[in-house]
C-alpha positions as CSV (number, residue, x, y, z in Angstrom):
1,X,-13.3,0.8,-1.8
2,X,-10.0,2.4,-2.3
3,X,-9.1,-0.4,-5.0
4,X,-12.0,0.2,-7.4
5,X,-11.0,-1.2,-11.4
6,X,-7.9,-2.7,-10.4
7,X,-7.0,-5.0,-12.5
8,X,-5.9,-8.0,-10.2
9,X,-3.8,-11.5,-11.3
10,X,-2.4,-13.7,-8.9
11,X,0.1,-16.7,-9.0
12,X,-0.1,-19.1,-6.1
13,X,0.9,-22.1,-4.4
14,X,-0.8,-23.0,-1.4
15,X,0.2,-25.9,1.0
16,X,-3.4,-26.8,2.1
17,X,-3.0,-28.5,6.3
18,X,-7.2,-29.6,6.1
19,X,-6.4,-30.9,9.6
20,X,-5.8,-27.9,10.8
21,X,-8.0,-25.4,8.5
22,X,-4.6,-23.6,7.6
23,X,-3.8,-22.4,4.0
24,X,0.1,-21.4,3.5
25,X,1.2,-19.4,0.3
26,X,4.5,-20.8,-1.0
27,X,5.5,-19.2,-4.1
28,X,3.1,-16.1,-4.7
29,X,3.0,-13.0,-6.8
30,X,-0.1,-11.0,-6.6
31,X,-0.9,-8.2,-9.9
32,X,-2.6,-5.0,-9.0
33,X,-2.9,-2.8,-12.4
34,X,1.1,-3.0,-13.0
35,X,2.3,-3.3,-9.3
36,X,3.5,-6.7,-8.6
37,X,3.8,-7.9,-5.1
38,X,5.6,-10.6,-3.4
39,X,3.2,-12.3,-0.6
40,X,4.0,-15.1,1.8
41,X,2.5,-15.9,4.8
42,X,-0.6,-18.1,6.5
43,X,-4.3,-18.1,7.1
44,X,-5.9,-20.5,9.7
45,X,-9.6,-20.9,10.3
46,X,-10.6,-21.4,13.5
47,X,-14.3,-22.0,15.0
48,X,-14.7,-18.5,15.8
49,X,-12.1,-16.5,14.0
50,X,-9.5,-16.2,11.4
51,X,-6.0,-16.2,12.3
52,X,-4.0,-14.3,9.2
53,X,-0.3,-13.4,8.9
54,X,1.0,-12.0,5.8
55,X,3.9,-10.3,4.5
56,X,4.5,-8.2,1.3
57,X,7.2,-6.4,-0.9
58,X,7.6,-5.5,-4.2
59,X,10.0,-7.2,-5.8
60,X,10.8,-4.5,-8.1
61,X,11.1,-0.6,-7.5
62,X,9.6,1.4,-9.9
63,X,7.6,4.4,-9.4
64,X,5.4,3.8,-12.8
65,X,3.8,0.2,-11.2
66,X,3.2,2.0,-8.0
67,X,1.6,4.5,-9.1
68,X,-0.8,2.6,-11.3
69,X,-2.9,1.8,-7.8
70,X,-3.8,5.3,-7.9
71,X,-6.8,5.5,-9.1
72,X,-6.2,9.4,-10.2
73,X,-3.4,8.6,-11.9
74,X,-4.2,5.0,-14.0
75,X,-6.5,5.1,-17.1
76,X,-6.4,4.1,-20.2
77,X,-4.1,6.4,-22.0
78,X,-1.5,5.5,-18.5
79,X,0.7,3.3,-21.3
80,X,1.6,6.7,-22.7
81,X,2.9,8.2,-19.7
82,X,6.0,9.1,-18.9
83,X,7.7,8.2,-16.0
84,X,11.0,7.7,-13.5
85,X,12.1,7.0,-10.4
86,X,11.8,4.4,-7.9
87,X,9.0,3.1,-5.3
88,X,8.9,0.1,-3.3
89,X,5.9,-1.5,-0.5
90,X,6.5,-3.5,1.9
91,X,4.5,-4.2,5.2
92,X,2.2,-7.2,7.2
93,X,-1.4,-7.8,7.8
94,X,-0.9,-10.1,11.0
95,X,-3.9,-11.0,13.3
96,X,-7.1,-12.1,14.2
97,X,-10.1,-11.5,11.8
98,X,-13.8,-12.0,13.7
99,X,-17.2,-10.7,13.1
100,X,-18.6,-11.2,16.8
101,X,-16.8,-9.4,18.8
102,X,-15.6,-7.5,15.6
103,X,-11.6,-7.9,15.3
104,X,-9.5,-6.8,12.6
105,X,-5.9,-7.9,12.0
106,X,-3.4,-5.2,12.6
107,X,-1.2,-3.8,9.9
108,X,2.0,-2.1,9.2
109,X,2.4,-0.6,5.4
110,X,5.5,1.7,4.1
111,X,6.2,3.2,1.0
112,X,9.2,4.8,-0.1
113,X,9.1,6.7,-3.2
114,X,12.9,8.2,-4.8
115,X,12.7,10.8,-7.7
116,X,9.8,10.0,-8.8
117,X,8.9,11.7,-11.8
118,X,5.6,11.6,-13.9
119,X,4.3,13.7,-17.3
120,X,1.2,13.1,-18.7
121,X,1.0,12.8,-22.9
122,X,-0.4,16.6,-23.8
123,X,0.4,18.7,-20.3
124,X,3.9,20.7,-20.4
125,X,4.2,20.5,-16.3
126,X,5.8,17.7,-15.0
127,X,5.8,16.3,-11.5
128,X,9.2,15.7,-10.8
129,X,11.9,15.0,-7.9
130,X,9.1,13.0,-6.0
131,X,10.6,12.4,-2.7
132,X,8.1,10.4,0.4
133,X,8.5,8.0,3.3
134,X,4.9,7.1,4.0
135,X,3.6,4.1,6.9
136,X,-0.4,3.5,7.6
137,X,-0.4,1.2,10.6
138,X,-3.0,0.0,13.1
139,X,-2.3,-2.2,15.7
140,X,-5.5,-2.3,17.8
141,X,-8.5,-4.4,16.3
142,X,-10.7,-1.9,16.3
143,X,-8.1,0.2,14.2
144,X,-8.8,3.3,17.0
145,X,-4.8,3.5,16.9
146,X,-5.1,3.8,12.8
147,X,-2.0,6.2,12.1
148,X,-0.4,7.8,8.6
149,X,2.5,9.4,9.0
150,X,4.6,11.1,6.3
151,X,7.6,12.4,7.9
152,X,8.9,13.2,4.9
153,X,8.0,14.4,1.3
154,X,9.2,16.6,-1.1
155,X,8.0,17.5,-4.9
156,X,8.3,19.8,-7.7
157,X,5.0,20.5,-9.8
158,X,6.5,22.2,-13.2
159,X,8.6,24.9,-11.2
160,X,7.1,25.3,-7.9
161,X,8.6,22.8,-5.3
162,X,6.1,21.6,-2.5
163,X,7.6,20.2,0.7
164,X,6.3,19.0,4.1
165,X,5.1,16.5,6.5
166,X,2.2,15.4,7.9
167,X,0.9,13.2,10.7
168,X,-2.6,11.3,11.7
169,X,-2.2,9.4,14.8
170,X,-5.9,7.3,16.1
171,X,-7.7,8.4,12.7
172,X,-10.5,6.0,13.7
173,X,-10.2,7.1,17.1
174,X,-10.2,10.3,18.6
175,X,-7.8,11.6,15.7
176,X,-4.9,14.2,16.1
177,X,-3.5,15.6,12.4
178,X,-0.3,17.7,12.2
179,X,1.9,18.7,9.8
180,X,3.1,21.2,7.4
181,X,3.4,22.1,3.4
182,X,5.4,24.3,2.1
């Protein structure tokens, strides 16, 4: 999966209704590698699926937690690089989880990266003036509607500036892709 060797820590308080098979998270914060994330929301188990509604944010804005999820990016020597800028997530996982008929919950995720900037210890380039409004969503259950967009992004590798935007729309689906990089 995407979030191989993360390093993962979680706070929680759940309020546990055993009547009704739901589990609510009160006071949560949720550790992946360095990017901490503020979750709230419900779970409910029913006899034949799983009603979930979550929210998230990061409570704090910086570039270097966010992009320790990466897995290009963290390693071990990642304490000695350099970075700047800010970068916030926020988004929901809200819906009905089932195996038979198969049901996913839908999902709305956006990043928003300003001025990121990122050397690593030993290399003379920097990537600098990072610059991106990203959202992954997918409303259907069968995620046939799955869509990254990235309106907007901008970067400077040493001295070469790279520039564009791209768009996925039904990336499960019949997928459409457009976009340019300059």
């Amino acid at each position: 999966g995407y979030l191989n060797k993360v390093a993962v820590t979680a706070k929680a308080d759940i309020d546990a209704d055993l009547t009704r098979n739901r589990y609510t998270l009160l006071k949560n914060e949720i550790k992946l590698n360095e990017l901490d994330l503020k979750l709230d929301g419900y779970t409910q188990l029913n006899d034949r699926d799983i009603d979930i509604d979550f929210t998230f944010s990061t409570p704090n804005e910086s570039f270097r937690n966010f992009i320790s999820i990466l897995p290009a990016v963290y390693s071990k020597d990642f304490k000695n690089v350099k970075t700047e800028g800010q970068a916030s997530v926020n988004g929901f996982i809200r819906g009905k989880y089932a195996e038979k008929p198969a049901s996913l919950p839908g999902f709305d995720i956006k990043v928003k990266i300003n001025n990121g900037f990122l050397q690593y210890p030993g290399f003379n380039e920097t990537i600098s003036a990072v610059n991106a409004d990203i959202q992954c969503k997918a409303e259907r259950s069968d995620y046939k509607d799955l869509a990254i967009l990235i309106p907007v992004f901008s970067m400077k590798i040493g001295k070469d500036f790279v520039d564009g935007n791209i768009s996925v729309t039904n990336a499960a689906g019949n997928g459409k892709a457009s976009g340019k990089v300059h």
